[in-house]
C-alpha positions in Angstrom: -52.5 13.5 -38.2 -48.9 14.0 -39.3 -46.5 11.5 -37.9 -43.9 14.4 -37.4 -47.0 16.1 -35.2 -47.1 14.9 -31.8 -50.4 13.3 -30.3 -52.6 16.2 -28.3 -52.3 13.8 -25.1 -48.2 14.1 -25.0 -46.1 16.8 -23.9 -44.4 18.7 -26.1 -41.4 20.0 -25.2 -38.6 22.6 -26.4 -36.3 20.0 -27.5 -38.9 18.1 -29.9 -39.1 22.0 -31.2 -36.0 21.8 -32.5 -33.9 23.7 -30.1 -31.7 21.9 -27.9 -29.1 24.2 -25.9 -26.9 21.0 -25.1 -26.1 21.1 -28.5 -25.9 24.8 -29.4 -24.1 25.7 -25.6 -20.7 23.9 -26.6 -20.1 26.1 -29.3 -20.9 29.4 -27.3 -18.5 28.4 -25.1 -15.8 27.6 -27.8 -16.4 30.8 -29.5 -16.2 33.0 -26.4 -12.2 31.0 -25.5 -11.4 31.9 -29.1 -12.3 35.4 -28.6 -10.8 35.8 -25.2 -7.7 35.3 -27.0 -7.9 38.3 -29.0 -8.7 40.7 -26.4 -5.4 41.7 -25.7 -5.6 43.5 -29.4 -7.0 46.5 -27.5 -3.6 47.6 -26.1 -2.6 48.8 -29.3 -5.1 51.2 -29.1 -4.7 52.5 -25.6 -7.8 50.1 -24.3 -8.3 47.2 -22.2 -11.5 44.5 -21.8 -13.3 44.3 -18.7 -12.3 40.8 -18.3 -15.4 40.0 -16.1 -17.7 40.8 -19.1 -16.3 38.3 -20.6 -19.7 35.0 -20.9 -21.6 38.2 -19.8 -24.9 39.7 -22.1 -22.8 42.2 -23.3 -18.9 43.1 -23.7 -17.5 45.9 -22.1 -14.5 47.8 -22.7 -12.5 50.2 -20.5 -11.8 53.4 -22.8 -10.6 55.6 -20.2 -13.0 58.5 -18.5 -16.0 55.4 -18.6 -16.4 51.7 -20.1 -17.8 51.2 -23.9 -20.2 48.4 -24.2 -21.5 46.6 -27.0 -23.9 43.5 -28.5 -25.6 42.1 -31.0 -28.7 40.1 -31.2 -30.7 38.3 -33.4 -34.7 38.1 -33.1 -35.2 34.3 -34.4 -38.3 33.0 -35.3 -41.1 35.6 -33.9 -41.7 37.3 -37.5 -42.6 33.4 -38.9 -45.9 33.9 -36.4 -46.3 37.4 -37.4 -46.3 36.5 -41.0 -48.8 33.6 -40.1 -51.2 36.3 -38.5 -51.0 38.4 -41.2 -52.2 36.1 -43.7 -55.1 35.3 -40.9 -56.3 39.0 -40.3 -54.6 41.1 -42.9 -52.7 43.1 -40.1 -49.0 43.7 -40.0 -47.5 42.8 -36.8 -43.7 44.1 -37.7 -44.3 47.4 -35.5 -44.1 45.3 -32.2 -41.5 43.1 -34.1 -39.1 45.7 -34.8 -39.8 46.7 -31.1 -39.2 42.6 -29.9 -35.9 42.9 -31.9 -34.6 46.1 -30.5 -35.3 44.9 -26.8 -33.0 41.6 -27.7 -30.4 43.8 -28.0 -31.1 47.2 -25.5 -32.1 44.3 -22.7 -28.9 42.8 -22.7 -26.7 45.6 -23.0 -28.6 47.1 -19.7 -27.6 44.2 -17.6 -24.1 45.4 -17.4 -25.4 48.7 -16.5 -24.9 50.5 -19.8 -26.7 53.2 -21.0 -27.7 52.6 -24.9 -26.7 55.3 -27.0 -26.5 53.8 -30.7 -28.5 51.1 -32.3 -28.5 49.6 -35.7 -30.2 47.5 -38.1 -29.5 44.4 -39.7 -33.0 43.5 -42.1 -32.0 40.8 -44.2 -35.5 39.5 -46.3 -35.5 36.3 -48.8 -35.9 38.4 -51.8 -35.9 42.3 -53.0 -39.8 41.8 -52.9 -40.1 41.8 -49.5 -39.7 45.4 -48.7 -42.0 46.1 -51.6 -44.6 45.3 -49.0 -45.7 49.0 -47.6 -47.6 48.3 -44.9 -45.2 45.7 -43.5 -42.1 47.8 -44.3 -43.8 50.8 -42.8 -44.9 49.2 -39.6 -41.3 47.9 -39.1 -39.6 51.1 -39.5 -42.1 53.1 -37.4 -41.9 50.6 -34.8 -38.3 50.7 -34.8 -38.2 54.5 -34.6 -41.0 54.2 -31.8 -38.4 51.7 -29.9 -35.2 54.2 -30.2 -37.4 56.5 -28.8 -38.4 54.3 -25.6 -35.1 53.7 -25.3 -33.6 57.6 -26.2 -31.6 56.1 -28.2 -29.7 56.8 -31.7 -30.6 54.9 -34.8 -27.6 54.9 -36.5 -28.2 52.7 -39.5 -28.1 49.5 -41.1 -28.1 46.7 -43.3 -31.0 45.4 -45.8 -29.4 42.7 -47.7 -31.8 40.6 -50.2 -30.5 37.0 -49.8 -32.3 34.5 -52.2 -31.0 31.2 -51.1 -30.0 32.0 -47.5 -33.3 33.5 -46.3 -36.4 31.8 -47.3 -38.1 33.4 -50.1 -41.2 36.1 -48.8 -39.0 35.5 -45.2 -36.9 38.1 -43.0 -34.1 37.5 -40.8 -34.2 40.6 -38.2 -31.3 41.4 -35.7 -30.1 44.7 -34.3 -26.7 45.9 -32.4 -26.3 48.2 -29.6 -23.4 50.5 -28.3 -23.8 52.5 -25.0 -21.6 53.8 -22.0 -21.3 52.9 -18.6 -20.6 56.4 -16.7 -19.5 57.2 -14.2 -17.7 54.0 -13.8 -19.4 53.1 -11.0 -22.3 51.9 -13.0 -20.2 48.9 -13.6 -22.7 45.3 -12.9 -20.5 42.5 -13.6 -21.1 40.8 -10.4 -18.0 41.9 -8.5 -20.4 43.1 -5.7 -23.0 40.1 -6.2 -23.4 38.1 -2.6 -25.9 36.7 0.0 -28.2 38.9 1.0 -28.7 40.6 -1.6 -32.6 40.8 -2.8 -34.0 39.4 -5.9 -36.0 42.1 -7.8 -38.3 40.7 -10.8 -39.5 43.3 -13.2 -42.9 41.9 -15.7 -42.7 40.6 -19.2 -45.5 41.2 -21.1 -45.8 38.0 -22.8 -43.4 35.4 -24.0 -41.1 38.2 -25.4 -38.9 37.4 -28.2 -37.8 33.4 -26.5 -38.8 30.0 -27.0 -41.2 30.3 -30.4 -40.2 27.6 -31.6 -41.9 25.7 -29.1 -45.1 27.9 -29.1 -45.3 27.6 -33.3 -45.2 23.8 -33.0 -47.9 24.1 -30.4 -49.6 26.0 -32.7 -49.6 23.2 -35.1 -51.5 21.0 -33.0 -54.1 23.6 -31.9 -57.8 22.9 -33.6 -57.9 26.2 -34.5 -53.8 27.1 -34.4 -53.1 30.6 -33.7 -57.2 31.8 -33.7 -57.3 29.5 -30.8 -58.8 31.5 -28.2 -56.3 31.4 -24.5 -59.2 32.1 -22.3 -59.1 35.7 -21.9 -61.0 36.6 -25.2 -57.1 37.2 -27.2 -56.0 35.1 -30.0 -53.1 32.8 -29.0 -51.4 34.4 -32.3 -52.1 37.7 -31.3 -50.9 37.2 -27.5 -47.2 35.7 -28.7 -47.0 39.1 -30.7 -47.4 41.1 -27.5 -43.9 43.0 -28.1 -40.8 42.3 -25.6 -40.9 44.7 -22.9 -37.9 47.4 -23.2 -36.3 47.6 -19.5 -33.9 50.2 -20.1 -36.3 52.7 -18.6 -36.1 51.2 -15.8 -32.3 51.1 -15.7 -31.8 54.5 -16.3 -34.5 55.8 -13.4 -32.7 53.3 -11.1 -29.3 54.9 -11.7 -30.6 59.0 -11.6 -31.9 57.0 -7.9 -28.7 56.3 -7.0 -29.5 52.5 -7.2 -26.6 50.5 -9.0 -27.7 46.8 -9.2 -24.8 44.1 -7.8 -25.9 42.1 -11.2 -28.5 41.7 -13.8 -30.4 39.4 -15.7 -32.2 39.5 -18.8 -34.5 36.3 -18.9 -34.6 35.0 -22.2 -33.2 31.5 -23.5 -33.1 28.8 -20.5 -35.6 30.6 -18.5 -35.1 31.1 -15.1 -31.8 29.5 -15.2 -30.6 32.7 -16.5 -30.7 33.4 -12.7 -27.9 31.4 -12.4 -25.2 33.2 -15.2 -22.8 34.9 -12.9 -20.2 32.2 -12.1 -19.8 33.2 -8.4 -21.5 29.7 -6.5 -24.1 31.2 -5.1 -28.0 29.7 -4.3 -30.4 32.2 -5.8 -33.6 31.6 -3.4 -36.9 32.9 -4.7 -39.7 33.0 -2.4 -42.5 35.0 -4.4 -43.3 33.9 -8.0 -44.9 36.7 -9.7 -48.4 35.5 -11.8 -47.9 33.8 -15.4 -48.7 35.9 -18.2 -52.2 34.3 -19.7 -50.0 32.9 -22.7 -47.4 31.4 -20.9 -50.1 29.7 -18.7 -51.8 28.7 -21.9 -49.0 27.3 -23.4 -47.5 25.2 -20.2 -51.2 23.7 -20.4 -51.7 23.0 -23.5 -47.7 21.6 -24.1 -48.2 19.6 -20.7 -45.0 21.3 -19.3 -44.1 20.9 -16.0 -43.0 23.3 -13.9 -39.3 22.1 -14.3 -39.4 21.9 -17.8 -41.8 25.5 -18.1 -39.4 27.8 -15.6 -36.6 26.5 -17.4 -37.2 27.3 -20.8 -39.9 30.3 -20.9 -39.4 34.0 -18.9 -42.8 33.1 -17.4 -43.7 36.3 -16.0 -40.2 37.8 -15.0 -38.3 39.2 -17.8 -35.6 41.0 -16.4 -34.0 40.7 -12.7 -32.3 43.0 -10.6 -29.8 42.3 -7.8 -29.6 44.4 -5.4 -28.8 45.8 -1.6 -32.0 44.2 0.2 -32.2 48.0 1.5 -32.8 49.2 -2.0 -35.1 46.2 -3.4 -38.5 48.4 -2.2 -37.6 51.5 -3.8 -36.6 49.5 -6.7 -40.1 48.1 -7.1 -41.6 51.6 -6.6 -39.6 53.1 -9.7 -40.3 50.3 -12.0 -44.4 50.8 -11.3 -44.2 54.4 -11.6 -43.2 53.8 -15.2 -45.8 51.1 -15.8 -43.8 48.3 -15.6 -44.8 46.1 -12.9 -42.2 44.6 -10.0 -42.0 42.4 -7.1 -39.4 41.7 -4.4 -39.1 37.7 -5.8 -36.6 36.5 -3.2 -32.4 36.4 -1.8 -29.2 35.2 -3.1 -27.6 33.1 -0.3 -23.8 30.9 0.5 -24.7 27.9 -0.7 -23.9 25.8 -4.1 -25.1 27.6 -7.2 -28.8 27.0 -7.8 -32.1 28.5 -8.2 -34.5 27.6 -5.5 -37.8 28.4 -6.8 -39.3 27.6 -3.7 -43.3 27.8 -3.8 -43.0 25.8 -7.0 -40.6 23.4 -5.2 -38.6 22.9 -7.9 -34.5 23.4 -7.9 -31.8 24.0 -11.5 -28.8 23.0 -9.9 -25.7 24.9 -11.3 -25.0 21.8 -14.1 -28.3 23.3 -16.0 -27.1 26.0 -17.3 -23.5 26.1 -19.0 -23.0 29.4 -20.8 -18.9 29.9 -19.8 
């Protein structure tokens, strides 16, 4: 056994992955002070920031007759396990990565109630000789063409830089950006209107999504028969991490042709469900129903002995996007979301209190210190 590998009787944990948001936070928040700073630049040009967007999942600026909103996203480590699979089946996996690196983007733009208009693509490989690859190269532009569809969004374009000595030779760094409008105005989900009694609405991730592979390719290290390892249900634990991110804006889009505009959203990605937590506004976010693990995230808090602390915290285990909304509104909600095949559940209520998640069947509590993204 490697000595950098941990014994099969010990927990592994996030942090021994290689990822420790302590350390990367900090510099997050430094970068978003810096760039508060420049904000007032948009006066020149007629325009002002919403200031609340500001430490939000996407930025939003006030052009006039609606608000412009804008992000960029990066996929991380998800096409190291599809290259891994490949190489173990001879499939190419890079349609439902182009898909997982799309929804990075769309998802987050959505939670400010956007609607995506334009994406674009950043594809920047090891080496020229990585697009010479057709079937890889083809699956990741059909899938990315397949996602803007989804989505009915523009692809506008891109970048496919070869970067020997940057990106790992026969590697790929993926990321995408998004643009879209918020309009009419009243679209707006910054939190303004976010307050107790308000209903907790959990739409389904299909899988681990696009967050926390690190931790489930060191797992995969230590598994007898790594990413062949069967989870239970008769699927590969390779090919269940490459179940692609769900895209939510669907869902978004029905709600607001409903006449449903979320108080807030939250896109549940790095830091699990303390992403539940993001607004500022000291609030206790109660949930009351957890919806069921998906089998690979069940897998993988077995087999990495996580607790349910350590597991809620750091994976989207079963909820991947939530919805804040009038408690009035939260059925309805559900109803749309599973008309378009994307399952929902009423999870729980924001109430006064300090700002923490209460997840309470689980009985376990993130108090507000836990997550420091502002």
């Amino acid at each position: 056994m490697s000595s950098t590998t941990p014994p099969t009787n010990t927990p592994l944990t996030y942090d021994q992955a290689g990822v420790n948001y302590d350390l990367i936070d900090p510099l997050k928040i430094a970068a978003q002070r810096a760039a508060a700073a420049t904000g007032s630049h948009l006066g020149a040009h007629g325009f002002s920031e919403v200031g609340a967007s500001r430490g939000e999942s996407a930025y939003v600026v006030d052009v006039g007759p609606m608000y412009l909103a804008s992000i960029v996203e990066c996929l991380g480590t998800k096409p190291l396990v599809a290259d891994d699979m490949a190489k173990l089946t001879g499939k190419s996996y890079y349609d439902g990565i182009a898909q997982d690196t799309i929804a990075m983007a769309v998802n987050d733009l959505i939670t400010v109630g956007a609607t995506p208009l334009v994406v674009q693509a950043y594809w920047a490989a090891g080496g020229s000789d990585w697009f010479n690859d057709a079937q890889r190269s083809q699956a990741l532009v059909a899938g990315w063409k397949k996602a803007c569809d989804t989505c009915q969004v523009a692809w506008g374009g891109g970048e496919t830089p070869a970067l020997a000595g940057i990106v790992a030779d026969g590697r790929v760094d993926l990321a995408s950006s998004c643009t879209g409008i918020i309009s009419p105005k009243s679209r707006l989900s910054v939190g303004d209107k976010l307050g107790a009694g308000d209903a907790i609405v959990f739409l389904a991730a299909s899988g681990i999504h696009a967050n926390g592979l690190s931790l489930a390719r060191k797992l995969a290290e230590r598994l007898p028969q790594g990413y062949l390892t069967d989870i239970g249900n008769g699927q590969s634990y390779g090919e269940a991490l490459l179940v692609p991110t769900v895209l939510y804006s669907p869902v978004t889009e029905a709600l607001a042709k409903a006449g449903i505009t979320p108080h807030y959203c939250a896109n549940v990605t790095g830091h699990g469900w303390r992403k539940l937590m993001r607004h500022p506004k000291a609030l206790t976010y109660r949930i009351t129903s957890v919806p069921p693990k998906t089998a690979v995230l069940d897998f993988m808090q077995r087999e990495c002995q996580l607790d349910d602390h350590e597991a809620y915290g750091t994976l989207n285990m079963g909820a991947g996007f939530a919805l804040y909304l009038a408690a009035d509104q939260a059925e309805r909600a559900v109803e749309i979301s599973r008309s378009l095949g994307i399952d929902a559940w009423v999870a729980g209520r924001v109430e006064e209190g300090p700002k923490r998640v209460v997840i309470e069947p689980l009985n376990v509590t993130f108090d507000g210190d836990e997550l420091q993204l502002r």
